[in-house]
C-alpha positions as CSV (number, residue, x, y, z in Angstrom):
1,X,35.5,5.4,-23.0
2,X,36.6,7.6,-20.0
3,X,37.1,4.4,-18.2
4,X,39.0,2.7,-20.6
5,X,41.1,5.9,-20.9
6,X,42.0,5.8,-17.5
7,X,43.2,2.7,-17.7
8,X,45.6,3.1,-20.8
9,X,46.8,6.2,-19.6
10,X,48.3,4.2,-16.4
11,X,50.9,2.3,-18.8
12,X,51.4,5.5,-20.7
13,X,52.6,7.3,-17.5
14,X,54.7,4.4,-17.1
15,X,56.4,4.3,-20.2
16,X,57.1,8.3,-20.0
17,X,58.1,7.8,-16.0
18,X,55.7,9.5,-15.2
19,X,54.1,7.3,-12.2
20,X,57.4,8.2,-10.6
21,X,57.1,11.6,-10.3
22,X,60.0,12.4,-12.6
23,X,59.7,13.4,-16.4
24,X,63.2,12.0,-16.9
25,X,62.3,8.2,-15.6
26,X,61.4,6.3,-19.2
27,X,60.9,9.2,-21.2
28,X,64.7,9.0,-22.6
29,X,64.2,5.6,-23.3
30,X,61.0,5.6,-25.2
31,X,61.8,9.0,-27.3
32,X,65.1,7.0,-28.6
33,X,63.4,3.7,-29.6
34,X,60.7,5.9,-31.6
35,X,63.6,7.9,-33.1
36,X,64.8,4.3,-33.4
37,X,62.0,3.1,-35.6
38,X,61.8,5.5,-37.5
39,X,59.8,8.3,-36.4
40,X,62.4,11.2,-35.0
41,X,60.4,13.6,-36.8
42,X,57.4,13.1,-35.0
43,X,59.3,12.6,-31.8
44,X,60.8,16.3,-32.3
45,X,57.8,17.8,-33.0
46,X,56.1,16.5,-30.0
47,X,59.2,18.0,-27.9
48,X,59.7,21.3,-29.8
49,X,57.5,24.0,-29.8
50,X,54.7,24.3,-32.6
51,X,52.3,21.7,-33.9
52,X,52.7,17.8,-33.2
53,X,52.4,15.8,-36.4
54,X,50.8,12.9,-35.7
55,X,51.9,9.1,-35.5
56,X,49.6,6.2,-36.7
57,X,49.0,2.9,-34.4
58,X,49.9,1.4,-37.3
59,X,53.7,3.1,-36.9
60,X,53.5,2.5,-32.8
61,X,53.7,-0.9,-33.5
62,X,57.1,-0.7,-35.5
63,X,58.3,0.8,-32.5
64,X,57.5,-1.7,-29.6
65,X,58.4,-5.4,-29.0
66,X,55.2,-7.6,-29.1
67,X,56.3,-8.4,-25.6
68,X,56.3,-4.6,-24.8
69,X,52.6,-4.2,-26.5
70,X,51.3,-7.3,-24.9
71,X,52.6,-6.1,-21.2
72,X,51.1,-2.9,-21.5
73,X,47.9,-3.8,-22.8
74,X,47.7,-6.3,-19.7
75,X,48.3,-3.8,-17.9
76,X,45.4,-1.5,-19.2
77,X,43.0,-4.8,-18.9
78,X,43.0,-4.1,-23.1
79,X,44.4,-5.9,-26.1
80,X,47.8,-4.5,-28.0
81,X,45.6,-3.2,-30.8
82,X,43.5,-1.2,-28.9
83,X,46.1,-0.1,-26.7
84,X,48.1,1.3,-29.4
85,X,45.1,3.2,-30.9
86,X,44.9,5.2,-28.0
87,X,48.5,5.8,-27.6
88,X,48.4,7.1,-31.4
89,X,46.2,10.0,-30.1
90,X,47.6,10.7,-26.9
91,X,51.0,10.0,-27.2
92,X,52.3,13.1,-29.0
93,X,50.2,15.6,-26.3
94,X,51.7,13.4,-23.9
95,X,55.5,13.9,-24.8
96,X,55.0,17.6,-24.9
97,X,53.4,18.1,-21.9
98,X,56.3,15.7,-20.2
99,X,59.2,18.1,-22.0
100,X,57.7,22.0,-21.4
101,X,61.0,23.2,-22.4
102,X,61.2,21.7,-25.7
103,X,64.0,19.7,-24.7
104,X,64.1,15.8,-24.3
105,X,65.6,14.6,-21.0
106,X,69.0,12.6,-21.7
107,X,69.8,9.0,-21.0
């Protein structure tokens, strides 16, 4: 699983802009097409301060294009579903980590 991890986590930093070296990169992009799909209250726990609630891979996929899913699991040599389980559970940690001040980087 560590391996497999590994190789998700690649597109993740991608998606947050991470890989670049700047918390700002995608992160403004994704937090609004969540928000966008309906889950802004999950998005502002995992940027505020206190507990993140939790998001479903079930509610991911709401929230992507196929063409989005289908990329990103190429990427990660896995398939859309699989992909988006692990995003479920390391998604929220993920945004807080990327926004230590409890504040989401702007567009």
């Amino acid at each position: 699983m560590g391996e497999f991890l590994g190789q998700v986590l690649g597109p993740l930093a991608q998606m947050l802009g991470l890989a670049q070296g700047a918390a700002g990169g995608g992160l403004p992009a994704l937090l609004a097409q969540l928000e966008n799909a309906g889950l802004a209250e999950r998005v502002s726990s995992w940027v505020g301060h206190g507990d993140n609630l939790p998001v479903t891979a079930e509610e991911l996929a709401t929230a992507f294009t196929p063409e989005q899913l289908n990329s990103w699991a190429e990427q990660a040599g896995t398939t859309p579903d699989a992909l988006l389980e692990v995003l479920s559970e390391e998604l929220p940690n993920a945004v807080n980590q990327a926004t230590p001040v409890a504040e989401a980087p702007k567009i």
